[in-house]
C-alpha positions in Angstrom: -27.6 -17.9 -3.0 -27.2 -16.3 0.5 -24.7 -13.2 0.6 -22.5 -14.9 2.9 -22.1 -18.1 0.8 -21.7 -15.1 -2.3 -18.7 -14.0 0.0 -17.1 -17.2 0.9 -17.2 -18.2 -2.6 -15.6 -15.0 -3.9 -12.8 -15.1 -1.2 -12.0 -19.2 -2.5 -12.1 -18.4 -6.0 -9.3 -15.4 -5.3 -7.4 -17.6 -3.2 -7.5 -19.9 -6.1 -6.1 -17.4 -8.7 -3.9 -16.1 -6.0 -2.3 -19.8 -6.0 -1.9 -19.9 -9.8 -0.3 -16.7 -10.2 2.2 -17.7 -7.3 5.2 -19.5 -8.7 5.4 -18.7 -12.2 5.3 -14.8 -11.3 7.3 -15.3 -8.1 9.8 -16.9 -10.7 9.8 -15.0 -13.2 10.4 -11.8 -10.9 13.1 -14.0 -9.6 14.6 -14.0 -13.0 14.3 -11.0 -13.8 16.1 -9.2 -10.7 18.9 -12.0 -11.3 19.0 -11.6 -14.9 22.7 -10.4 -16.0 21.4 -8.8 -20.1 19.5 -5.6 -20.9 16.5 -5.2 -22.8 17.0 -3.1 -25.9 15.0 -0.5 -24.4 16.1 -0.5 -21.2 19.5 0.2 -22.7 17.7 3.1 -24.2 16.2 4.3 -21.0 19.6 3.8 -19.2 21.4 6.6 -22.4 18.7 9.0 -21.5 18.9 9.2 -17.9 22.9 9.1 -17.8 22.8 5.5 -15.7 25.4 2.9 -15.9 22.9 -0.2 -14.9 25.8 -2.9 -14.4 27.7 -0.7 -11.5 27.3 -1.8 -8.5 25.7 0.4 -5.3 26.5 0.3 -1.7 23.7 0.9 0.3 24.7 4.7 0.6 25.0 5.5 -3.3 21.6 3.5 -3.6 19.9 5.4 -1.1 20.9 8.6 -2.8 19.8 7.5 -6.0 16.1 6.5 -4.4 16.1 9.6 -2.8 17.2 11.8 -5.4 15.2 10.2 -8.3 11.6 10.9 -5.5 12.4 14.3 -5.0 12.5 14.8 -9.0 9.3 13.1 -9.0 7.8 15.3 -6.4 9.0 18.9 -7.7 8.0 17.5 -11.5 4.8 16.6 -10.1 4.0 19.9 -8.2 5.1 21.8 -10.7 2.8 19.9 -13.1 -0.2 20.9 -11.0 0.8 24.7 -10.4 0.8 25.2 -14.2 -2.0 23.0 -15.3 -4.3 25.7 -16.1 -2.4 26.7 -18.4 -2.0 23.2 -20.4 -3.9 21.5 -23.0 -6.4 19.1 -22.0 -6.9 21.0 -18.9 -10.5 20.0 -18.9 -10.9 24.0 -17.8 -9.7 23.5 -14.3 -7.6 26.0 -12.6 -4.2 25.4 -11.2 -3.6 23.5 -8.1 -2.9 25.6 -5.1 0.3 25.2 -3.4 0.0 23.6 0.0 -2.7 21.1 -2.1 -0.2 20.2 -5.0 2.5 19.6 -2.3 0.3 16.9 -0.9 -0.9 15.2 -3.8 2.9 15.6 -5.3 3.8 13.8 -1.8 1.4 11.7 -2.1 1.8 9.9 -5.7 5.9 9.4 -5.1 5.2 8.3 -1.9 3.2 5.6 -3.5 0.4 6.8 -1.0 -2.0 8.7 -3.2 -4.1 9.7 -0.9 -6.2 13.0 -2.3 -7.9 15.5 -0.6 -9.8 16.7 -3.6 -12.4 15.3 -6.2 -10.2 13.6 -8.9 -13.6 14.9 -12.0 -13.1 18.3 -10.5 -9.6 19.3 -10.3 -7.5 17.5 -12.4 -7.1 17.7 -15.8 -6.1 14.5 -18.3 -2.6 15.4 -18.8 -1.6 16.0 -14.8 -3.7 12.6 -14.7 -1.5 10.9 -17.4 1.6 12.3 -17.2 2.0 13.2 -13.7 -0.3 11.2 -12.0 -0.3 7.5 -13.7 3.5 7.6 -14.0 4.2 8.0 -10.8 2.1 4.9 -9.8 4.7 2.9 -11.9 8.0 4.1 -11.0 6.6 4.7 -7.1 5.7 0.7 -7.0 9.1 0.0 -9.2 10.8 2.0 -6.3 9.4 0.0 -3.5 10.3 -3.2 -5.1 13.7 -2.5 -6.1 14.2 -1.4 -2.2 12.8 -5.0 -1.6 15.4 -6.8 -4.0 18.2 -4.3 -2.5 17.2 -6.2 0.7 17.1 -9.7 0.0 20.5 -9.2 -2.1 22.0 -8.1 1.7 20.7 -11.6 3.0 21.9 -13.4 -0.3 25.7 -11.8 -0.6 28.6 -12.5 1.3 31.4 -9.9 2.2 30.8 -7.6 -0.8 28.3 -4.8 1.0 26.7 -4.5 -2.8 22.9 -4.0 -3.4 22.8 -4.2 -7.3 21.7 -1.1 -9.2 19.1 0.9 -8.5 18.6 2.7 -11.8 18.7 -0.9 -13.3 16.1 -2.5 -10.7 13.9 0.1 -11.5 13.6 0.2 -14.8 13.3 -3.5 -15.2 10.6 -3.6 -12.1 8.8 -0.9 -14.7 9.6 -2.2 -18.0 9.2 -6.1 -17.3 6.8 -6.2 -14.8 4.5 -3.3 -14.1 3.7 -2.6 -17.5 3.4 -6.2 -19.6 0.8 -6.9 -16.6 -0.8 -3.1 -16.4 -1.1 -3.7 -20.1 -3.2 -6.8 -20.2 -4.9 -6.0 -16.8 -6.1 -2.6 -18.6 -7.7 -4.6 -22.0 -9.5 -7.1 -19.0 -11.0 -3.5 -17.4 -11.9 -1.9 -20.8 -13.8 -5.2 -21.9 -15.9 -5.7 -19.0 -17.4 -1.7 -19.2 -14.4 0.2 -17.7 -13.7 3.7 -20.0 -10.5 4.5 -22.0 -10.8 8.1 -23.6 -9.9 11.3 -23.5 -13.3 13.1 -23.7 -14.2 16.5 -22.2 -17.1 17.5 -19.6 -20.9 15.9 -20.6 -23.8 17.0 -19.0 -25.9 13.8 -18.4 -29.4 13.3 -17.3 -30.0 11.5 -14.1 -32.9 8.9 -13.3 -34.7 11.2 -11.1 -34.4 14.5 -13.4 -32.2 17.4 -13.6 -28.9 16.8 -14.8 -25.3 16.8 -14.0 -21.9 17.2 -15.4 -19.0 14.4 -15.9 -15.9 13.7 -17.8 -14.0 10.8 -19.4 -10.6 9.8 -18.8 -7.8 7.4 -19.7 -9.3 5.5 -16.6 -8.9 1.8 -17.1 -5.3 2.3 -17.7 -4.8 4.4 -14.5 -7.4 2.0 -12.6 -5.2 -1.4 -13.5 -1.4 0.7 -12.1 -3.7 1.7 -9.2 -4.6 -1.6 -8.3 -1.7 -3.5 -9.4 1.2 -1.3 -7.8 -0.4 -0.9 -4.6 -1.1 2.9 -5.1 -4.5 4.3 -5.0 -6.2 7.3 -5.1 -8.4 7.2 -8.9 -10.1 9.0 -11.7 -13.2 9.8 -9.8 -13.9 10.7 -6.0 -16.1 7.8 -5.9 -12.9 5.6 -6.4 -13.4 1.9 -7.2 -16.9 2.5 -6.2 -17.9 4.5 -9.5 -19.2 2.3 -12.2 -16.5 3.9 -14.9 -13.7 2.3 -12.7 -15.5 -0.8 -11.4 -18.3 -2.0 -13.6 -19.2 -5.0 -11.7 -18.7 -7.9 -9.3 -16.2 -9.4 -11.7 -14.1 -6.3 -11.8 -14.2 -6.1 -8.2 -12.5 -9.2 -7.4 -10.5 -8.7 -10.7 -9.3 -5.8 -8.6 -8.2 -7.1 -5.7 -6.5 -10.0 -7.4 -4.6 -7.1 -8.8 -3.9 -5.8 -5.2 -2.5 -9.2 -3.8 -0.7 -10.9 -6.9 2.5 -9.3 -6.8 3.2 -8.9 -2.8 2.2 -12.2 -2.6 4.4 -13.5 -5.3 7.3 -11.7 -4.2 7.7 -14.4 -1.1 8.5 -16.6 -3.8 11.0 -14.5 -5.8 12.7 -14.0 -1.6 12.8 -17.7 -1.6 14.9 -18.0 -4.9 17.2 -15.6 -4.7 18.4 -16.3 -0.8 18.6 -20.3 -2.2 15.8 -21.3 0.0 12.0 -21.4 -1.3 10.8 -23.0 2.1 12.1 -19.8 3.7 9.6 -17.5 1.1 6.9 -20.3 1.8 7.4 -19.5 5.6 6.4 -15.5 5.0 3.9 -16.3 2.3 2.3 -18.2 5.2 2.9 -15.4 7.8 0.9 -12.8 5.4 -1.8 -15.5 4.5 -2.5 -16.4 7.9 -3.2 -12.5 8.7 -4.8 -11.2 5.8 -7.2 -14.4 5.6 -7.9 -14.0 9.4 -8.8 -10.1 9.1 -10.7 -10.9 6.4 -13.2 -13.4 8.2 -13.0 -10.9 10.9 -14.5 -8.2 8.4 -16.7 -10.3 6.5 -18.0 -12.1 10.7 -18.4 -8.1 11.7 -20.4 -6.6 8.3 -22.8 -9.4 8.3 -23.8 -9.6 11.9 -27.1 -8.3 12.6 -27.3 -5.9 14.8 -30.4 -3.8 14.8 -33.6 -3.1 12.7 -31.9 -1.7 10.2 -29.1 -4.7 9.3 -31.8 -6.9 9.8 -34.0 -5.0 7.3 -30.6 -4.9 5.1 -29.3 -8.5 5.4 -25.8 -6.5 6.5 -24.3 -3.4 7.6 -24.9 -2.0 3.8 -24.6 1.3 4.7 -22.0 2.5 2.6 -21.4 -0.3 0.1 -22.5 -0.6 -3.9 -25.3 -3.3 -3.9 -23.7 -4.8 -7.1 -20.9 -5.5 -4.7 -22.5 -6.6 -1.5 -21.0 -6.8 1.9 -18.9 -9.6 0.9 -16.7 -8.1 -1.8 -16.6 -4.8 0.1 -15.2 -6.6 2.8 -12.5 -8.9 0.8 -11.6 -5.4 -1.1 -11.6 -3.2 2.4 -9.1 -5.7 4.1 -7.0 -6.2 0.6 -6.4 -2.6 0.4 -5.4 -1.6 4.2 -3.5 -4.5 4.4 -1.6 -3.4 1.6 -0.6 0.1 0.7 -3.2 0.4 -1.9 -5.8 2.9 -0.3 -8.1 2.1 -3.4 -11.8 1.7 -1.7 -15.0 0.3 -3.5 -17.3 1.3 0.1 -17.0 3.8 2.2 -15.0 2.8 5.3 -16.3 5.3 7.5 -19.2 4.0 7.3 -18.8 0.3 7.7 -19.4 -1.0 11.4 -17.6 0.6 14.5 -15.3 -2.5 14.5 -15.2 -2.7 11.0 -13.3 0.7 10.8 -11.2 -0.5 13.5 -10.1 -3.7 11.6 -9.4 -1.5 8.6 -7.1 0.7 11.3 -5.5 -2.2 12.5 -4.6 -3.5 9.3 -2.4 -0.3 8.5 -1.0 0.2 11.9 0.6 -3.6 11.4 2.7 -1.5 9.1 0.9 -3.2 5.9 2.9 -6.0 5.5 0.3 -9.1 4.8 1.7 -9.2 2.1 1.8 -5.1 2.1 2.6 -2.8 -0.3 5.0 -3.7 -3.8 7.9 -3.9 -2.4 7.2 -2.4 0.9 5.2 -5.7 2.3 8.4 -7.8 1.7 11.2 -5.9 3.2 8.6 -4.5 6.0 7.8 -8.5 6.7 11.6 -9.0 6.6 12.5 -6.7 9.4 9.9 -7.9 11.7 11.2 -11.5 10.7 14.8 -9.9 11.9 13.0 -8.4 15.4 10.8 -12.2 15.9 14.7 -13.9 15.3 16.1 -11.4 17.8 13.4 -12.3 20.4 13.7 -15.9 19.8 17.9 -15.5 21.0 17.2 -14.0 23.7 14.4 -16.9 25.2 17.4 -19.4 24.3 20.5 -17.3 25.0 22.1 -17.5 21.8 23.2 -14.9 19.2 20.3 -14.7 17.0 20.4 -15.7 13.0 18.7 -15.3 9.9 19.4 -16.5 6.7 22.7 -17.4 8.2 23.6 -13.5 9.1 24.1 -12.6 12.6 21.4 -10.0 14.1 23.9 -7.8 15.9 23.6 -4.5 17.8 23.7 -2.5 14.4 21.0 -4.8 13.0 18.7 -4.5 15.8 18.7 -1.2 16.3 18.2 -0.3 12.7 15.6 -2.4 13.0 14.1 -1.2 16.4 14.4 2.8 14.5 12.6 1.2 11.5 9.6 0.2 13.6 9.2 3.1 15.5 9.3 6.2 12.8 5.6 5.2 11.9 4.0 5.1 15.6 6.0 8.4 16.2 4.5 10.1 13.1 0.9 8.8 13.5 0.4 9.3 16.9 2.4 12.6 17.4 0.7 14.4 14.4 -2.8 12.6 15.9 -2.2 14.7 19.1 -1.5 18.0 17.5 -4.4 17.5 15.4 -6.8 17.0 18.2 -5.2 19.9 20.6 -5.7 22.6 17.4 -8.8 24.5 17.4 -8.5 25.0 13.5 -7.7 21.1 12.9 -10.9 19.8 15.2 -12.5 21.9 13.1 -12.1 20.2 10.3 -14.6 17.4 11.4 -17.9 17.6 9.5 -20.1 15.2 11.3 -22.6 16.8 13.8 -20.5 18.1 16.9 -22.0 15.2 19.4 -20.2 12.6 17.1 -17.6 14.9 15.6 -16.4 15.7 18.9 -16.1 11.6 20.0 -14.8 8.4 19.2 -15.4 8.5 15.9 -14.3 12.3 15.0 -11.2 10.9 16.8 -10.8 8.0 14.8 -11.2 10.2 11.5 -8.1 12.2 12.6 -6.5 8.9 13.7 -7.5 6.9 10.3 -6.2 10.3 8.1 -2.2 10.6 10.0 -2.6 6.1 9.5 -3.3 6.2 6.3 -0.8 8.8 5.0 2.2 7.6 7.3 1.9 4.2 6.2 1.2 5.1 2.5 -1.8 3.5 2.4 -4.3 6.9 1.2 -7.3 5.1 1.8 -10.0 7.8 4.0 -12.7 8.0 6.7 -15.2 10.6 5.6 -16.4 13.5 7.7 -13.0 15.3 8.0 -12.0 18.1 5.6 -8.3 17.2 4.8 -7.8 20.2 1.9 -6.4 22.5 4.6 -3.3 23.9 4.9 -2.6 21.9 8.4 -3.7 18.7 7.4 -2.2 19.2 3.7 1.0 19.9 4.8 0.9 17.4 7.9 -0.2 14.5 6.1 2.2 15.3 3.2 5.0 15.4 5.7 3.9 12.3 7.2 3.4 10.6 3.8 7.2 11.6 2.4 8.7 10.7 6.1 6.3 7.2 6.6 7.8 6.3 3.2 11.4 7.1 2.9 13.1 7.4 6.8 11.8 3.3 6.6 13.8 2.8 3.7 17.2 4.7 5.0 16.8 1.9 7.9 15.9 -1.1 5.1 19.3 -0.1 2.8 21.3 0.4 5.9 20.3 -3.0 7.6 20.8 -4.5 3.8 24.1 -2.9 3.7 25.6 -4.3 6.9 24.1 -8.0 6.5 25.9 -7.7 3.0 29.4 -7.0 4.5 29.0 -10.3 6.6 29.9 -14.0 5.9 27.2 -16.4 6.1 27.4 -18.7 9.4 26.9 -22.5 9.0 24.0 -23.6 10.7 24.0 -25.8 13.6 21.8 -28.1 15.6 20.9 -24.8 17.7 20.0 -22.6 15.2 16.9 -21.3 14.9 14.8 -23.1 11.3 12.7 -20.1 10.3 11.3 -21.8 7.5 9.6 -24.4 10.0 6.1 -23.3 10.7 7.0 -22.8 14.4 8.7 -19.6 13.1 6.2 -18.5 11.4 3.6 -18.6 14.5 6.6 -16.7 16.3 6.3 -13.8 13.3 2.6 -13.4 13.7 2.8 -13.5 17.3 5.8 -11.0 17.4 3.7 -8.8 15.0 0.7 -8.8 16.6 1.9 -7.7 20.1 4.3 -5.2 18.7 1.6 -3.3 17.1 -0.7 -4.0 20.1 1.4 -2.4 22.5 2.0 0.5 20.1 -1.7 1.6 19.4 -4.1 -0.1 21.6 -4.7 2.9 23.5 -5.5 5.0 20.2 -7.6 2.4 19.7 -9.4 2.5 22.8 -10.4 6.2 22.3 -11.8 5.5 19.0 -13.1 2.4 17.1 -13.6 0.1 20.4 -15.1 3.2 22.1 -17.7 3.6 19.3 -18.4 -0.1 19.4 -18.7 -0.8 22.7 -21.2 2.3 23.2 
């Protein structure tokens, strides 16, 4: 079999599973967010934690309790690091240093988890367990309960309430993250993936000598990583290292992990607004992107372009053979189209275009179908802007869901789409006007100091403003500059976005619906959903292109 009919068979067989998992998890998501009774133990959860789950929130009381609730997460997690050489199960490592656990604290709440140090060499099991595996649940719970909060402003009529938040969380945690984390981890453990708490081996290696690794509870950290959009792992080799990612299977087990829930939570948008054909319309907005960047990838890795491809049958610089170009390039598009950040290859090294598709993929602001959570409500304000543009073409007051898009909606809209460009780009051009921060690049100084050393610094502020974590090599990010920028830009890319999301949810709450009439625009007709690609396309065009320019196309084209 030919590695590109390997590839094209993976992709259909994921698309396939994909389809299964659609409606009775869309539903059942639907259900649960709906769902008026408490779980026994979430009525435990809600004693401990001093919550009253059936009071209502207004957008500014839910806000406070997202924010509030992350910055416990972040000062629990930093202080977790600062004392961990101290704690049992250490492993032996030392204590994090400050401006390092700031940005991996950050990171995790930030659902980013982007890590700018070897996972086997600095941290110890309990910081992984306890601090760093938690957070991937109630991170991803956090995202989606923004989400909900969101689609109850488009579902309510004059009430201005969002739900709960302390109730959407827990239930996003109890009955979804974990039943599925759960079986996903007893999937990972039976096909080879490792589930202890050993200390540090030294192991032989093929070619002699020997070298020193550790255990972990990684299949159960692995599945979370996968499966709430996070990132980061066990190991610096990520989903590349065997102990995470045994085989081919895994791989695409993986990235079916990746997709299923932003993908299924069109459907639960469809069912609670009263409208499936409306979450059918934005299933087919993300579907039509991520399958068209992934052709894209899989066209650019396998085109041969020199001795050495040829020699290679593709660009498999970079990529695990038991993976091949094909799943590297269904897994590289899954996760930078999605806030994952997970990699099973090493992006910096796949083709000049290659990395610029991965780019592009987190500069649309990673919503097809994006990050739990994030992909929806992220999809849903560009859906507001696409609306908005629509109006103005016909001259009439633009509608969705039957909510007017009014001055307030539009501009905290408009402010939602520009905080990441601003963060990305400005802390981009500090980097590269720093002595100290060029400094950072590690490649040899005739391609450090071009379009690809650019593209490093570029790919670094993309990844952690849009809480994706994924990394090019060649650039030393454990420095204080790049620590605390990136930190700033992951806790700003994530939470500014979602003061704009609650207060857009807020004021579409307070309004009563508006009949529809033969001129209003049917955005569940696939007209619409051309419009939303379109719109999406060209917004992020106009934003980056010349970033672009200066780095992956420049590379390419030389």
């Amino acid at each position: 079999m030919s590695p590109v009919l390997a590839g094209v068979l993976q992709l259909i067989a994921l698309v396939a599973a994909l389809a299964l998992a659609y409606r009775p998890l869309g539903d059942y998501m639907a259900a649960v967010y709906s769902s008026p009774e408490h779980l026994r133990i979430e009525k435990v959860i809600y004693r401990c934690i001093g919550a009253h789950a059936d009071a209502q929130m207004r957008w500014p009381a839910y806000l406070r309790a997202v924010l509030a609730f992350s910055a416990a997460g972040v000062l629990l997690l930093y202080l977790l690091q600062r004392v961990q050489g101290g704690m049992p199960l250490s492993l032996g490592f030392a204590s994090i240093s400050p401006d390092q656990a700031f940005n991996t604290a950050a990171s995790f709440v930030a659902n980013t988890n982007w890590q700018s140090y070897s996972g086997e060499q600095a941290m110890g099991h309990v910081v992984q367990t306890a601090g760093l595996a938690v957070q991937n649940f109630v991170s991803a719970a956090t995202g989606m309960a923004v989400a909900i909060a969101l689609v109850r402003g488009f579902a309510r009529s004059r009430t201005g309430d969002l739900g709960n938040f302390w109730a959407d969380l827990v239930r996003g945690t109890v009955r979804v993250l974990v039943p599925i984390a759960v079986i996903g981890a007893v999937v990972l453990v039976a096909c080879g993936a490792i589930q202890n708490f050993s200390g540090i081996h030294e192991v032989g290696q093929f070619m002699g000598g020997s070298q020193q690794t550790n255990g972990g509870a990684v299949a159960s950290q692995e599945v979370i990583k996968e499966l709430g959009t996070n990132g980061g792992g066990y190991f610096n080799g990520n989903s590349a290292h065997p102990f995470e990612n045994p085989d081919a299977f895994t791989n695409l087990f993986e990235v079916f992990l990746i997709l299923v829930i932003p993908f299924a939570l069109t459907r639960t948008f469809g069912k609670l607004v009263g409208n499936v054909k409306q979450g059918y319309a934005v299933l087919a907005t993300m579907g039509i992107i991520w399958l068209g960047f992934t052709a894209l990838m899989m066209w650019t890795e396998f085109a041969h372009g020199g001795p050495a491809l040829e020699a290679a049958g593709a660009a498999m610089e970079g990529k695990e053979t038991r993976f091949g170009v094909g799943g590297s390039s269904i897994f590289s598009v899954a996760t930078t189209l999605t806030s994952t950040g997970a990699v099973d290859s090493f992006h910096s090294s796949f083709t000049a275009f290659g990395g610029g598709i991965q780019l592009l993929g987190m500069m649309l602001g990673e919503i097809a179908p994006g990050g739990v959570g994030s992909g929806l409500y992220g999809m849903l304000v560009m859906a507001i802007i696409a609306v908005f543009i629509a109006g103005l073409m016909v001259g009439r007051t633009p509608e969705y869901l039957g909510k007017k898009i009014g001055t307030r909606e539009i501009k905290l809209a408009a402010c939602y789409i520009l905080i990441t460009p601003t963060l990305v780009l400005g802390f981009t051009a500090a980097s590269m006007a720093l002595p100290d921060a060029l400094g950072s690049m590690l490649n040899t100084k005739a391609l450090g100091a071009g379009s690809h050393g650019f593209s490093e610094v570029l790919y670094a502020f993309t990844s952690g403003a849009n809480n994706n974590g994924s990394a090019f090599g060649g650039l030393n990010a454990n420095t204080p500059w790049y620590n605390t920028t990136i930190g700033l830009a992951m806790l700003l890319g994530r939470f500014l976005p979602m003061v704009f999301v609650l207060a857009l949810a807020g004021s579409l709450a307070q309004q009563k619906p508006v009949p529809e009439t033969a001129g209003t625009l049917r955005t569940e007709k696939p007209l619409f959903a051309g419009l939303l690609v379109g719109t999406i396309l060209i917004i992020t065009g106009l934003t980056y292109f010349p970033a672009l320019a200066l780095g992956p196309l420049a590379e390419g084209l030389s």
